[in-house]
C-alpha angles and dihedrals in degrees: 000000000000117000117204136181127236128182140195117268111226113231077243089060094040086064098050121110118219093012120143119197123204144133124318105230111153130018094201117168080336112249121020124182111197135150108273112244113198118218130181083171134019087233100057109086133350117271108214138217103292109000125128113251110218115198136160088226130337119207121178099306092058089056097097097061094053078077086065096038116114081187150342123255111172136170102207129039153054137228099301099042114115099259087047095057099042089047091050083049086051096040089233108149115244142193118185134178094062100144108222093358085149092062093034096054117043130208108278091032109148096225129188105210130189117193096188099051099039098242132118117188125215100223117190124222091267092058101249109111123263 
């Protein structure tokens, strides 16, 4: 059984556009804003230094990216799942439960994650949110 956090969505949050609301899983260096890499498998492209990588789940192979990682954006999991725990270790701030976040955000996305409130922002290029 898998146990998984909701929480309530402020009438504020409602009215933003782009904004993508999950679990808050770890605070890391607090808000981090990083272009959004998309990854099916750790082994299909390079993450680099400071962008957000953006899985459905991660398990041990994926553990040498998150040194990269500017921050953790994850479909599945919860606090104990494997990408939770190695960005808490890291200090990377992390937001997970965000059903089809690797179709919603795409590769190059300048994204705005919190990892203690459980949002991540599409940003476009001019600044205003998507």
């Amino acid at each position: 059984k898998i146990i998984r956090g909701k929480r309530e969505i402020t009438e504020e949050e409602k009215k933003k556009e782009g904004l993508l609301i999950g679990d808050p899983i770890s605070p890391g260096a607090g808000i981090v804003r990083g272009r959004a890499k998309v990854l099916m498998d750790p082994y299909e492209k390079p993450l680099e230094a400071g962008e957000i990588l953006v899985a459905r789940f991660t398990e041990p192979s994926w553990t040498p990216l998150f040194i990269s990682a500017g921050g953790v954006l994850m479909e599945v999991g919860g606090p104990m799942q494997h990408g939770a725990i190695i960005a808490r270790e890291y200090g990377i701030p992390c937001v997970s439960g965000i059903d089809n976040a690797t179709k919603l955000v795409k590769d190059g996305d300048l994204l705005e994650l919190d990892g203690s409130a459980g949002t991540v922002q599409i940003i476009r290029d001019n600044g205003d949110t998507a």
